[in-house]
C-alpha positions in Angstrom: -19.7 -53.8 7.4 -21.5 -51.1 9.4 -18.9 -49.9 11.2 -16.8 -49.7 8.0 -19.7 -47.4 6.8 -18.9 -45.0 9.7 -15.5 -45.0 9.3 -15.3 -43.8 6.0 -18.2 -41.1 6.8 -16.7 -39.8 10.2 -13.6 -39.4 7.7 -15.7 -37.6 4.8 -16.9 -35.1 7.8 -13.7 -35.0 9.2 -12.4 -33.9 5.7 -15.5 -31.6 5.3 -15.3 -29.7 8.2 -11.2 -29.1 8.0 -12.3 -27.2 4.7 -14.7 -24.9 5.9 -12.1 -23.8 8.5 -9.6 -23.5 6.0 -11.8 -21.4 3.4 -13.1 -19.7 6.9 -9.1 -18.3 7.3 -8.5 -18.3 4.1 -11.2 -15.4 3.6 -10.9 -13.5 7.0 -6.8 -13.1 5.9 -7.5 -11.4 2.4 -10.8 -9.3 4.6 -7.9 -8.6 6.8 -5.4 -7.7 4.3 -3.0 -4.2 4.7 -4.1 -1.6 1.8 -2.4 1.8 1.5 -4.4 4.4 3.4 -6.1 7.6 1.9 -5.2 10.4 3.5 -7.3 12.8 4.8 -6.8 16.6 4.5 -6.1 16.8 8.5 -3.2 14.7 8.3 -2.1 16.0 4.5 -2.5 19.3 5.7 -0.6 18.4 9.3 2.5 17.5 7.2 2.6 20.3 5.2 3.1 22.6 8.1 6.5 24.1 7.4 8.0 25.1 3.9 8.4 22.5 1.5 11.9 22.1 -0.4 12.2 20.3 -3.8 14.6 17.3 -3.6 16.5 16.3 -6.7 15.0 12.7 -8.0 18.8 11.8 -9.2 19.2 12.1 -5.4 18.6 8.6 -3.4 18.6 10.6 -0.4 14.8 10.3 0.0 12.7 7.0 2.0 12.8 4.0 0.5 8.7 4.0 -1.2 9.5 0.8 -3.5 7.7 -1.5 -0.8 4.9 1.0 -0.4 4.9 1.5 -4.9 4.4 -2.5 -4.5 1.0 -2.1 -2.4 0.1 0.5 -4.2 0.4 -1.6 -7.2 -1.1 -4.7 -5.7 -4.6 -2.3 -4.4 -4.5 -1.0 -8.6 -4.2 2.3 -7.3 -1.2 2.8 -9.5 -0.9 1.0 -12.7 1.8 -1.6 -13.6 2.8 -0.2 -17.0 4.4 2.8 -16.2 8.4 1.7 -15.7 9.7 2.2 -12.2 13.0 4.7 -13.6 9.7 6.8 -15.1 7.4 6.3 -12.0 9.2 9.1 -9.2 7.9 12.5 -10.8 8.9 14.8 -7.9 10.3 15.0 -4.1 9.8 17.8 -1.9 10.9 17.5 2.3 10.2 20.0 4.5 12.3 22.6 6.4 12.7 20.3 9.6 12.9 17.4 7.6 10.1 15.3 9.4 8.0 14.8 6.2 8.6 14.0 2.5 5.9 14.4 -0.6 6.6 12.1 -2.8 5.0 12.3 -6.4 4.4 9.0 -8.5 3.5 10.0 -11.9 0.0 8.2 -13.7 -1.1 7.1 -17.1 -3.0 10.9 -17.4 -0.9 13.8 -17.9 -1.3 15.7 -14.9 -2.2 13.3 -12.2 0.2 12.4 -9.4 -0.5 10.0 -6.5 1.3 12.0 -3.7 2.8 9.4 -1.0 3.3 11.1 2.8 6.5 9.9 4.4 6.9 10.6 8.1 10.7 10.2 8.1 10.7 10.4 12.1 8.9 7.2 12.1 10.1 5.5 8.7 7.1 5.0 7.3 4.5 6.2 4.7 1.5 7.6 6.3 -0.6 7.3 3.4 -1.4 8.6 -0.4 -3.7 10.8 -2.0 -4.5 11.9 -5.2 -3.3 14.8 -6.9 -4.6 16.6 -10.3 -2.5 19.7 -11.4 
């Protein structure tokens, strides 16, 4: 009867500790998690080095930010409400066409989030905020 005793508490530990290790991942993946990057003004200011040329939104020539918009949406740095055909405010690219601006429009009048696109490498840099 002893040994059945042990058994069954070897197995309680067993389950125990294979808990902790999964809580233990579990935590250190969402720690660990990829959140859209503020921008700081020396690489803002870095990508607005040449002219910048206003893009029409009609056109879909300009990077693909819907996985980005989805991040952004996920950190609650933009807001859910606002409809995705209303969300694009503005595109500007500049004159060698290594960067885009692309504005996403907020709840308050007036406030952008600006999204830095490094076409070269195909990927948004970053965000920052922007109140005009």
């Amino acid at each position: 009867m002893a040994m059945h005793h042990y058994l069954r508490l070897s197995f309680i530990l067993l389950f125990v500790i294979t808990a902790f290790i999964s809580i233990y991942f579990i935590i250190k993946k969402r720690k660990n998690k990829k959140v859209p990057k503020l921008l700081s003004e020396e690489k803002y200011n870095l990508s607005m080095a040449e002219g910048m040329t206003e893009i029409s939104v009609s056109n879909d020539l300009f990077f693909n930010i819907w996985p980005y918009v989805s991040e952004l949406k996920a950190a609650k740095i933009l807001s859910r409400k606002i409809k995705e055909s209303e969300l694009v405010h503005k595109v500007y690219r500049n004159s060698t066409e290594n960067f885009e601006h692309i504005l996403l429009a907020t709840e308050k009048e007036n406030h952008f989030v600006k999204v830095v696109v490094d076409t070269n490498k195909k990927k948004a840099m970053g965000y920052l905020f922007l109140d005009l």
